[in-house]
MIPA-840955 format. One record per residue: x, y, z of N, C-alpha, C in turn. Coordinates in steps of 0.02 Angstrom, whole numbers, plus 50000, padded with zeros to 5 digits. Example, Ala and Ser with C-alpha at 12.3 -4.5 7.8 and 13.67 -1.06 7.14 Angstrom:
BEGIN
506604971650390506154977550390506604983550390;506424988850354506844994750357506455000250394;
This chain:
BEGIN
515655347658881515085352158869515315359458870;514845363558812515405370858796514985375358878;515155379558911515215383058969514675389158943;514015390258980513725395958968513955402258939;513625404358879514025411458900513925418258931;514285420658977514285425859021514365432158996;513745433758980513815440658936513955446558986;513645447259016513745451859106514565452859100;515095445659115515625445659135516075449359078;515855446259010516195449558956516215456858942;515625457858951515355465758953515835471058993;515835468859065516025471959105516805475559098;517115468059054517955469959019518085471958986;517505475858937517645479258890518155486158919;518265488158858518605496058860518145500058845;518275506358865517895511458813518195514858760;518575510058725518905512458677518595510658599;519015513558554519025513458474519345504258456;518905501158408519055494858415518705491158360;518985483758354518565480958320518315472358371;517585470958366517405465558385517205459058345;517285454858372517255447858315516695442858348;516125441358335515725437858394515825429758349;516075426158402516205419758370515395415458397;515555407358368514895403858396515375397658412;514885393058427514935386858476515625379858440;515415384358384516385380558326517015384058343;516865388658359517475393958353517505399558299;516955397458254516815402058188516755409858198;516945414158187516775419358174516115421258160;515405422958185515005423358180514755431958139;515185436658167514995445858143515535446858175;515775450358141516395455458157516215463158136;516135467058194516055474858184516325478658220;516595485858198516685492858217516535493558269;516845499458299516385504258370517035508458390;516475516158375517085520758426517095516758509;516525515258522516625514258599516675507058604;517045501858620516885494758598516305494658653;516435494458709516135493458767515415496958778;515225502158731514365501858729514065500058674;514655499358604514345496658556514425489958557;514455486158587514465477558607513765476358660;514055480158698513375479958752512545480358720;512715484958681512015486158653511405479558590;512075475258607511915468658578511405466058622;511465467258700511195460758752510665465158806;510645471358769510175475658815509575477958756;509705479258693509085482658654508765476758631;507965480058648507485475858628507265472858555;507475479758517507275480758460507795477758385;508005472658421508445470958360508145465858333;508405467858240508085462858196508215456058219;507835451858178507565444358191508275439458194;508635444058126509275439858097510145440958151;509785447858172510325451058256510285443758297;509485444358305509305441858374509475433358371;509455429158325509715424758320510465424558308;510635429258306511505429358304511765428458380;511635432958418511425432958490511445427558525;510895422658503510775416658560511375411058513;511645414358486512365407558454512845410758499;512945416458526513735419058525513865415358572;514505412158599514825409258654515465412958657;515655419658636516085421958631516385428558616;516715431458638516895438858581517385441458618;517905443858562518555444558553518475451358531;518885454258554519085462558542519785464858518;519965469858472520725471558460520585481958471;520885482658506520775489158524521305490758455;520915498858429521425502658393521485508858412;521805512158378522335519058378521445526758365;521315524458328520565527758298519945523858263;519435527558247518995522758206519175521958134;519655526358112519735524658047520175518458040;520765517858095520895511358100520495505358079;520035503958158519545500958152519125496758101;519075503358055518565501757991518995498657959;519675499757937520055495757882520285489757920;520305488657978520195481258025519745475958018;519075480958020518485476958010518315473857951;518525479357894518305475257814519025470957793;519745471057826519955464357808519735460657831;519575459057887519285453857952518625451057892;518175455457902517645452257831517965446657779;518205453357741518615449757682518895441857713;519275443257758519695433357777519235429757796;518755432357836518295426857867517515425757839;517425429157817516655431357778516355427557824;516045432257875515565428857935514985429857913;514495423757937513975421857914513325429857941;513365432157970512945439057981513255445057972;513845445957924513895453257914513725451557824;513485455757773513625459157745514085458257671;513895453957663514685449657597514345452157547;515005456057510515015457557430515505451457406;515535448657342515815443857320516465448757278;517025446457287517575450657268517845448257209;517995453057155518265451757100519055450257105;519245446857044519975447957056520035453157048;520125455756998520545461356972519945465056906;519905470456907519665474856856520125472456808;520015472656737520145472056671520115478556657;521045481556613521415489556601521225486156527;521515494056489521695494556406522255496156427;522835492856406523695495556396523715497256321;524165502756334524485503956250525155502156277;525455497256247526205496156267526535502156263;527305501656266527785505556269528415503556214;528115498256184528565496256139528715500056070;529275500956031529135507155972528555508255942;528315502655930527705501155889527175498555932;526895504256000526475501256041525665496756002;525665493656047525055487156062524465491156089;523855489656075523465490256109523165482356137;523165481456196523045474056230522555474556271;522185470556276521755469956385522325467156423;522215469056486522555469156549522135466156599;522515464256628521955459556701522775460556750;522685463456805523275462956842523285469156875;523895468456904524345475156939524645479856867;524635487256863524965489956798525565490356824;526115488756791526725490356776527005497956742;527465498256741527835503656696528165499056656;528535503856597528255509156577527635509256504;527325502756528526555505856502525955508856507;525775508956462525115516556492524375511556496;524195513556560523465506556563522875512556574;522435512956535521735516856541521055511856584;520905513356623520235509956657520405511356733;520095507156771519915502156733519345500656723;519015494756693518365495556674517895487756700;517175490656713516945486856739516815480156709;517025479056651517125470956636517395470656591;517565463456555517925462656495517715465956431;517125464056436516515468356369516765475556365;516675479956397516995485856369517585490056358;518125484056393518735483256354518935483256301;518665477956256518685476056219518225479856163;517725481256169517305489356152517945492456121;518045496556171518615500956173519245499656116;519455493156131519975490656068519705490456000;519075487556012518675489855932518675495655895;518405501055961518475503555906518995512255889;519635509055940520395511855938520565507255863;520445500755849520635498455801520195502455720;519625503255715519045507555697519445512655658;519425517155704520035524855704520665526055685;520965522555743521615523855726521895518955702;521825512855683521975506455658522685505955683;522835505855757523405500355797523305494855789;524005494655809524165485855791523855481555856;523545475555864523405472155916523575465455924;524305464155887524515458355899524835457155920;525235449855968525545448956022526215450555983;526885451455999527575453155985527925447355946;527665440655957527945434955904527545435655857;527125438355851526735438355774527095445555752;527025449555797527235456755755527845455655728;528345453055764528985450655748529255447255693;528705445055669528805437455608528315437655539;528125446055545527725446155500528315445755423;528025444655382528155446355309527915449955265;527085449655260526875454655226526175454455296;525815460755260525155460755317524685455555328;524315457255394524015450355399523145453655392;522735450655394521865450455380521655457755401;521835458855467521825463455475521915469155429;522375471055416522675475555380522285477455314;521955471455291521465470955222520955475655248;520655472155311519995474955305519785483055337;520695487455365520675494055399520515493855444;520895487555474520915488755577521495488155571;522115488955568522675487355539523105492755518;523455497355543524065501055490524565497355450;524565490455504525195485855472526035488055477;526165488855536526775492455563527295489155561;526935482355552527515474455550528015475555499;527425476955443527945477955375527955482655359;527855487855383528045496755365527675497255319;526995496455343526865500155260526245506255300;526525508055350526395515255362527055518855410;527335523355407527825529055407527795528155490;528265529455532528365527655588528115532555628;528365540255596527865544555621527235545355629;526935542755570526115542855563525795537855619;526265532855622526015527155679525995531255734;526635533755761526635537955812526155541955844;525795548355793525455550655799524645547655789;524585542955761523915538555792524085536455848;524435533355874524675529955947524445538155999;524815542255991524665548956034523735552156018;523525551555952522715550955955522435547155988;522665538655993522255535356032522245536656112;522895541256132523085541556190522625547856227;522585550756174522145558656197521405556456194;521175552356136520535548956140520265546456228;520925541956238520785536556303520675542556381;521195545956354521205550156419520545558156419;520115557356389519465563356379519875567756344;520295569456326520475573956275520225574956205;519385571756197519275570656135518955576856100;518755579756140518515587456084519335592356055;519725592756090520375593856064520695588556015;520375584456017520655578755969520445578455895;519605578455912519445581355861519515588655801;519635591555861519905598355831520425597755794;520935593455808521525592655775521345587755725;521195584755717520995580155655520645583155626;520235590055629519915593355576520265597555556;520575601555582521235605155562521615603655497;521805597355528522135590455460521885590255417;521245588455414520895587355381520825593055307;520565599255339520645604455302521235605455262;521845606155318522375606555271522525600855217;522315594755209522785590855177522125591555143;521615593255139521065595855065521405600855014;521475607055063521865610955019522555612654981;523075605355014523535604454988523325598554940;522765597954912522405591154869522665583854875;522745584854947522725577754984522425573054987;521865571754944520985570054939520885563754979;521515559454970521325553655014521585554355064;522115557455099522265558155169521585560155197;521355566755152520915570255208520235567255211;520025561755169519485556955167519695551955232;520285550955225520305545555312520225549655341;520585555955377520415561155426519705561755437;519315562055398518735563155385518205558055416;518605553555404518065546555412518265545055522;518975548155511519235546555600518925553355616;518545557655630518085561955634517435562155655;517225558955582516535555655603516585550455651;516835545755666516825540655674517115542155760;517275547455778517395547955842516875552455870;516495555655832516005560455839515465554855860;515445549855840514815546355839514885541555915;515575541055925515705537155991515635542856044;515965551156030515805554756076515015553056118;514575555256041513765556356063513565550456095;513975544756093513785537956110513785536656198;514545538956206515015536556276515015541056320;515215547856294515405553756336514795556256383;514665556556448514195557856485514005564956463;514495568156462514305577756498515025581056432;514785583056394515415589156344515535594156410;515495595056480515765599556512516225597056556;516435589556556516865584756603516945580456572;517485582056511517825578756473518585576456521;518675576556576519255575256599519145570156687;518355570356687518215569456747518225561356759;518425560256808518585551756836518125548856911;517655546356883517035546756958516835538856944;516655536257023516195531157040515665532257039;514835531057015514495533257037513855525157075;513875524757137513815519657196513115520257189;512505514457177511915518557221511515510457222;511435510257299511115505457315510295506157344;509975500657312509145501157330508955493857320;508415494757362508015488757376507555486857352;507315481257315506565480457268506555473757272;505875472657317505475464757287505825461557353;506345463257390506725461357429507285458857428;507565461457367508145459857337508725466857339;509225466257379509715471457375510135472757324;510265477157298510725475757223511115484157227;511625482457231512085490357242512495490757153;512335496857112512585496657056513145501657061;513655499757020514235502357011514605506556926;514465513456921514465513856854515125519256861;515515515356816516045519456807516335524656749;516465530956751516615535256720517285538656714;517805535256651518455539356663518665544456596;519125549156626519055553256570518325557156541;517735556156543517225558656552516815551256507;516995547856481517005540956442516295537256542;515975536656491515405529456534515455524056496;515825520356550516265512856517516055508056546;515405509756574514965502356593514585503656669;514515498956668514145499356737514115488456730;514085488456823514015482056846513505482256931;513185478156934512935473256981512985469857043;513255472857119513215467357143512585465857185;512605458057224511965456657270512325455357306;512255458757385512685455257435512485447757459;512825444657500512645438157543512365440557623;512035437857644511975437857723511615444257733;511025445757715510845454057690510165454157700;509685450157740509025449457738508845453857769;509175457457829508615463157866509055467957860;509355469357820509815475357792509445480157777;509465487457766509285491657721509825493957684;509535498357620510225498857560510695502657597;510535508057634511235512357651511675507557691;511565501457759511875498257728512425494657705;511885493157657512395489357604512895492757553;512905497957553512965504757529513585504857551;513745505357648514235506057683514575498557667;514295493257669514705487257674515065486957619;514815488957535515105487357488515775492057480;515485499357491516085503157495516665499757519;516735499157590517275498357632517495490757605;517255486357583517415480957542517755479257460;517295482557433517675486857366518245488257357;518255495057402518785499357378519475496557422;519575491257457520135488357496520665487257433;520415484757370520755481857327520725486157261;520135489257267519945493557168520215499357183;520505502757119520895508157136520055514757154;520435520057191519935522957202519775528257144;519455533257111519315537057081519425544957092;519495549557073519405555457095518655558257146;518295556757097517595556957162516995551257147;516745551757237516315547357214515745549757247;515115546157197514395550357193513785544157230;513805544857277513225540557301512755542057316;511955536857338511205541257339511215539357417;511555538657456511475538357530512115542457591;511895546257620512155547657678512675542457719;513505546457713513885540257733514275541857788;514615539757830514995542557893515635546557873;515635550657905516205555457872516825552157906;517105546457934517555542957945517745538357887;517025534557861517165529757764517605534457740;517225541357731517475544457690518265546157680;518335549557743519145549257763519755543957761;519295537257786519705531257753519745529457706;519335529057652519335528557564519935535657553;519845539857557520325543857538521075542757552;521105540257631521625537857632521995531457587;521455527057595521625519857557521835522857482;521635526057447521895527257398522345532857368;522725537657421523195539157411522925546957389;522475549257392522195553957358521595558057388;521405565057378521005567057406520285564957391;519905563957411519035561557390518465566457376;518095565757322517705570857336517235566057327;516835565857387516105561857420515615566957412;515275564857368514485567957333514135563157368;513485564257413513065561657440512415564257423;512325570857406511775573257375511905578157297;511875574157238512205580157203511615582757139;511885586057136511415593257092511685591457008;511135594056962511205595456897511565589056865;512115589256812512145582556791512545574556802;512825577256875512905571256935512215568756960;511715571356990511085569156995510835565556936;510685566456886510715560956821511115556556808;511825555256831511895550456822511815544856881;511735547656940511565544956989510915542557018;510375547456959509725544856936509705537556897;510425537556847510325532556801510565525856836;511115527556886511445520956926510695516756973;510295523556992509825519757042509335515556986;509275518456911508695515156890508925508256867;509895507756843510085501456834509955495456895;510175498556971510185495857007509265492957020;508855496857018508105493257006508055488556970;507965489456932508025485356864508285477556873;508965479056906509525470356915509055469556976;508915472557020508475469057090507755465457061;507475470357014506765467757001506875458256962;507465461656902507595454556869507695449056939;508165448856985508365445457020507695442657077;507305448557083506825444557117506245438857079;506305442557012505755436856976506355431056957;506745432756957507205424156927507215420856989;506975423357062507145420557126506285416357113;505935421257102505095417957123505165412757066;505455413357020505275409256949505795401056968;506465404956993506865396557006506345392257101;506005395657159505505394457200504985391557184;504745393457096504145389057072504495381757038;504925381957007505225376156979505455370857051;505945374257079505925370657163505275365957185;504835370057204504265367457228504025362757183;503975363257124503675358157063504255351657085;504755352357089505315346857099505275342857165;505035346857215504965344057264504215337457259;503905342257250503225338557243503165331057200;503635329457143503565328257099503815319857130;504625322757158504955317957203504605315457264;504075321757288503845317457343504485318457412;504785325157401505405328457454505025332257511;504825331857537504525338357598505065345757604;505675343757603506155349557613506565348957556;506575353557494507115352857470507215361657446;507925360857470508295367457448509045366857422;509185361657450509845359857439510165353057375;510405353857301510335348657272511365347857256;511435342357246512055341457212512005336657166;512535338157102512085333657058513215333857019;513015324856991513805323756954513865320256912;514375321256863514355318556815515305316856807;515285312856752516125311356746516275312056659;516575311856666517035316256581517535313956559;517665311456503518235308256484518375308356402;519085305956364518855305356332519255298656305;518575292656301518805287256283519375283756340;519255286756398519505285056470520195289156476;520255293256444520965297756451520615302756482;521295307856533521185313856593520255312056613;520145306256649519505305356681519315310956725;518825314756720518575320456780517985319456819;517905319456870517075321456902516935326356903;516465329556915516235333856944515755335856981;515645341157034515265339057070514865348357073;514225348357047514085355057082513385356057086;513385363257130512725363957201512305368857176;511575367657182511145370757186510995373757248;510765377157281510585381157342510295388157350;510075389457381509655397157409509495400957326;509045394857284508805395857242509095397557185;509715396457182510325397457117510835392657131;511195391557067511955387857066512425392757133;512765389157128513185391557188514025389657194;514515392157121514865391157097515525388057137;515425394757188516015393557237516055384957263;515515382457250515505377457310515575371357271;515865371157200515835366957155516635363357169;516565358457155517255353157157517215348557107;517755347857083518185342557035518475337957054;518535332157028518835324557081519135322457019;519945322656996520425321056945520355312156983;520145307656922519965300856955520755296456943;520855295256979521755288956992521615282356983;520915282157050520805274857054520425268457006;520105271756985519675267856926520015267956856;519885260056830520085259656780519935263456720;520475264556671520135270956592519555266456573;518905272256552518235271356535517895269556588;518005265356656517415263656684517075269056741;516475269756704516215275156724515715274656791;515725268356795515695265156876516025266956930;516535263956913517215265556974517275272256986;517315277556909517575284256917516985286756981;516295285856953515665288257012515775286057060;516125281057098516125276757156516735280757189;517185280857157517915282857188517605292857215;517165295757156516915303457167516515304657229;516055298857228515395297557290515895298557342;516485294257348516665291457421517135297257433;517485298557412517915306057413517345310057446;517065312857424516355316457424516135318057490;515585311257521515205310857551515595307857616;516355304357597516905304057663516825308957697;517195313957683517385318557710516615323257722;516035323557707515355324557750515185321557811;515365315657794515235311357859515715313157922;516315316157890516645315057955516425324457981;516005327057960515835334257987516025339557929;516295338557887516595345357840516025344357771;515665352257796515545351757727514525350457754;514165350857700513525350157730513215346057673;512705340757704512375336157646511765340457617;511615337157542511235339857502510595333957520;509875339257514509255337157518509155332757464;509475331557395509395327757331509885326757309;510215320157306510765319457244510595317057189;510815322357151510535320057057511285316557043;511175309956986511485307956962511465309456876;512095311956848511955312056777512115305156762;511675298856750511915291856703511195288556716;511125282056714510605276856703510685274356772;510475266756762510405263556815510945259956858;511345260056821512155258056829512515264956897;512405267556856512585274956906512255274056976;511535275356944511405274957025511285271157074;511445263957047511685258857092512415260457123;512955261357074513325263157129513495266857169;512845273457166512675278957219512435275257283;511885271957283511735268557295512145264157361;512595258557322513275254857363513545261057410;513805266057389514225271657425513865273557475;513285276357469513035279257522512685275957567;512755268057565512565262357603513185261757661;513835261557621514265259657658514585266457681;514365270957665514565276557721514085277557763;513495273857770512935276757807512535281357819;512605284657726512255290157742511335290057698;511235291357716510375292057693510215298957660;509845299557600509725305457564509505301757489;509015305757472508415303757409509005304057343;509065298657302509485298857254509015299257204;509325302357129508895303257073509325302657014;509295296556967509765297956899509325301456853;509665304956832509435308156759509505304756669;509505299156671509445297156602509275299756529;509725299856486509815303256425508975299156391;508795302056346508355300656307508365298056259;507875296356197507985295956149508495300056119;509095297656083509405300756034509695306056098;509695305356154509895311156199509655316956198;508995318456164508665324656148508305326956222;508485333956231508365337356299507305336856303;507215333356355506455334756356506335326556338;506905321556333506625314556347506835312056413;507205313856430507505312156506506895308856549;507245302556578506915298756629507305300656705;506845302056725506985302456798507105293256834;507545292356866507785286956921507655287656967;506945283457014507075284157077506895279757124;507635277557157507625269957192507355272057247;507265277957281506915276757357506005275557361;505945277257291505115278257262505125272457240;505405270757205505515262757175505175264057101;505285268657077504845269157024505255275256950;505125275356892505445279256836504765285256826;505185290456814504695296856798504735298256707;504515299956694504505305256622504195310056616;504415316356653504145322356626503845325156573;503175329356549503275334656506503955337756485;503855338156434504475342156403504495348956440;503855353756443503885361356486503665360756554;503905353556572503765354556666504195359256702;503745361656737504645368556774504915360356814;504825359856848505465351956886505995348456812;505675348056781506095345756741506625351756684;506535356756692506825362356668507355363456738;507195362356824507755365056847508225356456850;507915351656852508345346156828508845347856781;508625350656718509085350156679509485356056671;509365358956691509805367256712510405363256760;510205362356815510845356756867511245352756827;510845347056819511355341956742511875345956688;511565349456661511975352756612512465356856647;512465360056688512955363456729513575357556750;513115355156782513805347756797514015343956730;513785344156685514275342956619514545346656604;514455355356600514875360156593515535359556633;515235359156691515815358656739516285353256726;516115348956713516285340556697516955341656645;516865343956564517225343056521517355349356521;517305356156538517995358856568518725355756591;518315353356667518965349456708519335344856640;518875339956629519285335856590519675339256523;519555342156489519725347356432520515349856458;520435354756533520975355956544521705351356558;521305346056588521775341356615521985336056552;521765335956526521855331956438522405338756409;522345342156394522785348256382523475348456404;523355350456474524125349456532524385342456513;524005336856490524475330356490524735330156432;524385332556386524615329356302525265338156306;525145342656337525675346756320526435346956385;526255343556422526895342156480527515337156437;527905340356427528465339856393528835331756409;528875325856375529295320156428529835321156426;530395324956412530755326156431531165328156508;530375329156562530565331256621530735325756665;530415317956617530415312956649531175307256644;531425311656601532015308856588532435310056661;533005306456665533665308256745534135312056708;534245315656731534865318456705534895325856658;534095324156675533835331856594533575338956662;533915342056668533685349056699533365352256680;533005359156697532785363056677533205367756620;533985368456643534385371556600534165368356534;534465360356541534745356156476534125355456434;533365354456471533095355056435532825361056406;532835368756429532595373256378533355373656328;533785369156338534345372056277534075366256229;533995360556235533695355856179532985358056159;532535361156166532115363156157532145371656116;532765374656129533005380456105533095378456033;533775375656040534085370455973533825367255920;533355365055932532735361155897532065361755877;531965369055914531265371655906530775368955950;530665364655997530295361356027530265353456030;529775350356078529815343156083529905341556013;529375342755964529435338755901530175337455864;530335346155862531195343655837531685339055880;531565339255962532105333055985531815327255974;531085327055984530915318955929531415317055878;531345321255845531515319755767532405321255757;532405321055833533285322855806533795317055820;534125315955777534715308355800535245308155859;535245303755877535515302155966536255308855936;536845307655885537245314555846537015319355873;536455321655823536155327155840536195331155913;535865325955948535695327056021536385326856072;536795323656033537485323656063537805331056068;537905334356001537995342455983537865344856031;537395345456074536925351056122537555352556174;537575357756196538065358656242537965357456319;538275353356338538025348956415537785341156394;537825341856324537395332756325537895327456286;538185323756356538725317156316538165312956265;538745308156255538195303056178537815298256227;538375297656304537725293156342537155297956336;537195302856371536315307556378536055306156332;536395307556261536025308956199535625302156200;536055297956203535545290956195535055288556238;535005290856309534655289956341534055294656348;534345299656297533545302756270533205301156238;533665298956160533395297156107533025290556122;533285285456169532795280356169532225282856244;532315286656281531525289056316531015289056287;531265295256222530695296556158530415292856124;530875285156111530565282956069530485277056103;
């Protein structure tokens, strides 16, 4: 039995120092991990104030524990506390969901630079512009650099192997550099336009292309100065489009602003480089019910910026500790300029971040009340008293080759991606779509039973009656109890014939076609087939392209990229005679033959 806990005794050992605290619960879990210049009155103040929220105060009667790491200062501290977050994401602080990596524009460095997307760490010596808040305006961006200055955007084995131009090139996204049929200089100097474009240098840019322009009129240039002309307009129109402010054409800012609506937190993030507004994004934290935005404001910052490069300044609509501040500056290597209240046309755009950020909260609260009404219709329908929690699976194949399950969760009124799993099936024979569900169930709902992992209020089955009999068998002989439901295809499989399965009712449903229950039914289902022939797609892929050559004795990694060099790939050592294969350097006529007959 776990030992009271002695908050008095713990208390008393505190320090009065700079620190970070971790309040665990009755697992050992990490329950909140937070800050404090003083550990020892900002801990205390847990078990003496009256006035703490609902979601505190139940944090409280879990703790059986808390662990302290004294630091050097609070700025320490703070970059303590948001890795500690980040590794453990405790169930009462504060979770922003972390991206990998921002998506750059690189212009290579190669003679004949590339314009590419980037997802990664930048390297030298290429030049990476962003980064930017999603793929979409990356790719924007390449449009319409291709538009203008018509760079090349193809990978280096195509540029390499051209002969004459490719589609591109027809339709003037294209200089066509492959086959020279523009002057190396001229490439050059579009490559250095697109570069002055990317980096806010565009009213000087323009200037110079009108310049051009003029001159190669009056040297009766007519068609040079008609392209000039057209890369003119055509950047004039993206200026009036992108460019925030013609007075901070060079300026590089975050602009942060979090608010609350409907009861939905939503902190927006709009980014501005070079003076270019290259998007704006969305987040909703986790664990955030008696939060207010500032905040969430503070949580996202110090979470964020651990990993995203930082900006020259950043513009937020809330009051922040002048310690964040000092640590963001540090974290990124650079001085900060923290706008917390700003004037003239920083206030507009920080007008515009708060009205995006409304906007995604309002959507998010009606898609919350709207997926709560479909819920409730589902519950009712089944005859569930509690349902919030659904998992629903399906299996994927094709014609019983790379068999997949899949398995994924509905919860706290949305899909819930993270928590989705794939089951690559071994044990069941190709096609039987019995076994594959039986072998997925027991994997599954094993490892629930033995404590990992939490059961769902509904398991949907995607199949007939077959299926959910052997849902059915499984969860008999694991002993577990929970309302099963197959989803049966319809006529012709047309969405809106679906029969509901349900053995604990003992009875078949058929919805309306516009029942909300049967709309979040099939929102779940279709997700788990999405999910489904993915998995299988990929894993059909990896098999038909895994080389057999690895399966041969005697074939290395060397020997085989030199037969694969030699020959062009698997197909040519197919097709090549045990001779042939003898030639290769390292391969006797035994090898050769003991390739040639592997292959065949």
């Amino acid at each position: 039995m776990t030992p009271a806990f002695d908050a008095e005794a713990v208390l008393a050992s505190l320090p009065q120092l700079p620190g970070v605290y971790r309040m665990l619960g009755a697992d050992g879990k990490v329950l909140y991990v937070g800050k404090a210049i003083d550990l020892k009155r900002r801990v205390s103040s847990y078990f003496q104030k009256s006035d703490l929220s609902p979601r505190i105060q139940l944090m409280v009667r879990q703790i059986t524990a808390i662990e302290t790491t004294v630091t050097r200062s609070e700025a320490e501290a703070l970059i303590l506390e948001n890795n500690l977050i980040k590794a453990l994401a405790p169930r009462y602080n504060i979770l922003f969901r972390d991206d990998k990596s921002y998506p750059y524009l690189m212009v290579s460095a190669h003679a004949y630079p590339q314009l590419a997307y980037f997802r990664g760490e930048p390297k030298k010596p290429h030049r990476y512009f962003g980064p930017f808040p999603n793929s979409y305006a990356v790719r924007e961006s390449i449009q319409i650099l291709q538009k203008v200055f018509r760079l090349r955007t193809c990978e280096d084995s195509v540029f390499t192997n051209r002969s004459r131009p490719c589609l591109l090139y027809q339709i003037k996204r294209c200089s066509a550099p492959c086959t020279h049929e523009i002057e190396d200089a001229a490439y050059a100097r579009d490559v250095a336009s697109a570069v002055d474009f990317l980096s806010g240098r565009q009213d000087a840019l323009i200037q110079s292309l009108t310049e051009r322009m003029l001159a190669a009129s009056e040297a009766l240039a007519f068609e040079e100065a008609a392209a000039l002309r057209d890369q003119v307009q055509a950047l004039s129109r993206v200026q009036a489009q992108q460019y925030v402010s013609s007075n901070t054409s060079q300026l590089d800012a975050d602009v942060v602003a979090a608010v609350s609506e409907g009861g939905v937190l939503c902190v927006n993030l709009v980014m501005i480089r070079g003076g270019r507004h290259l998007g704006d994004k969305s987040f909703f934290p986790d664990n955030a019910e008696d939060c207010d935005a500032a905040a969430a404001l503070e949580a996202f910052l110090g979470q964020h910026y651990l990993s995203a490069p930082l900006p020259g300044a950043l513009i937020v609509n809330h009051d922040l500790p002048q310690t964040l501040a000092l640590w963001l500056g540090e974290q990124g290597g650079r001085v900060l300029h923290l706008v917390c209240n700003p004037i003239g046309e920083r206030r507009v755009w920080l007008e515009m971040a708060e009205k995006n950020a409304l906007l995604a909260a309002s959507q998010r609260a009606g898609s919350r009340a709207n997926q709560a009404a479909r819920l409730a219709a589902l519950a009712q329908v089944l005859e569930i008293d509690a349902l919030e929690r659904i998992e629903c699976y399906d299996i994927s194949h094709t014609q019983g080759e790379a068999t997949v399950a899949s398995c994924v969760v509905y919860d706290k009124g949305d899909m819930q991606p993270s928590e989705y799993r794939r089951f690559n099936i071994t044990t069941a024979k190709a096609g039987d779509d019995y076994a594959a569900m039986r072998e997925a169930l027991t994997r599954r709902y094993g490892k629930l039973v033995q404590g990992e992992g939490k059961l769902p209020d509904l398991l949907l089955i995607d199949g007939g009656k077959g299926q959910v009999r052997v849902a059915l068998e499984v969860m008999a002989e694991l002993g577990v109890s929970l309302p099963i439901c197959g989803v049966a295809k319809g006529e012709a499989r047309k969405p809106g014939l679906e029969t509901l399965i349900l053995p604990y009712l003992e009875k078949t449903l058929q919805l309306p076609s516009d029942h909300p229950a049967l709309h979040l039914v099939q929102t779940v289902r279709d997700e788990a087939h999405r999910f489904a022939i993915t998995g299988h797609r990929a894993r059909r892929a990896k098999a038909r392209t895994l080389s057999t050559l690895e399966e041969i004795p005697g074939i290395g990694a060397k020997r085989r990229q030199q037969l694969l060099t030699r020959f062009g790939g698997l197909r040519g050592v197919k097709a090549a005679s045990v001779d042939d294969l003898a030639r290769v350097e390292g391969i006797s006529h035994k090898l050769a033959t003991a390739i040639y007959n592997a292959l065949h």
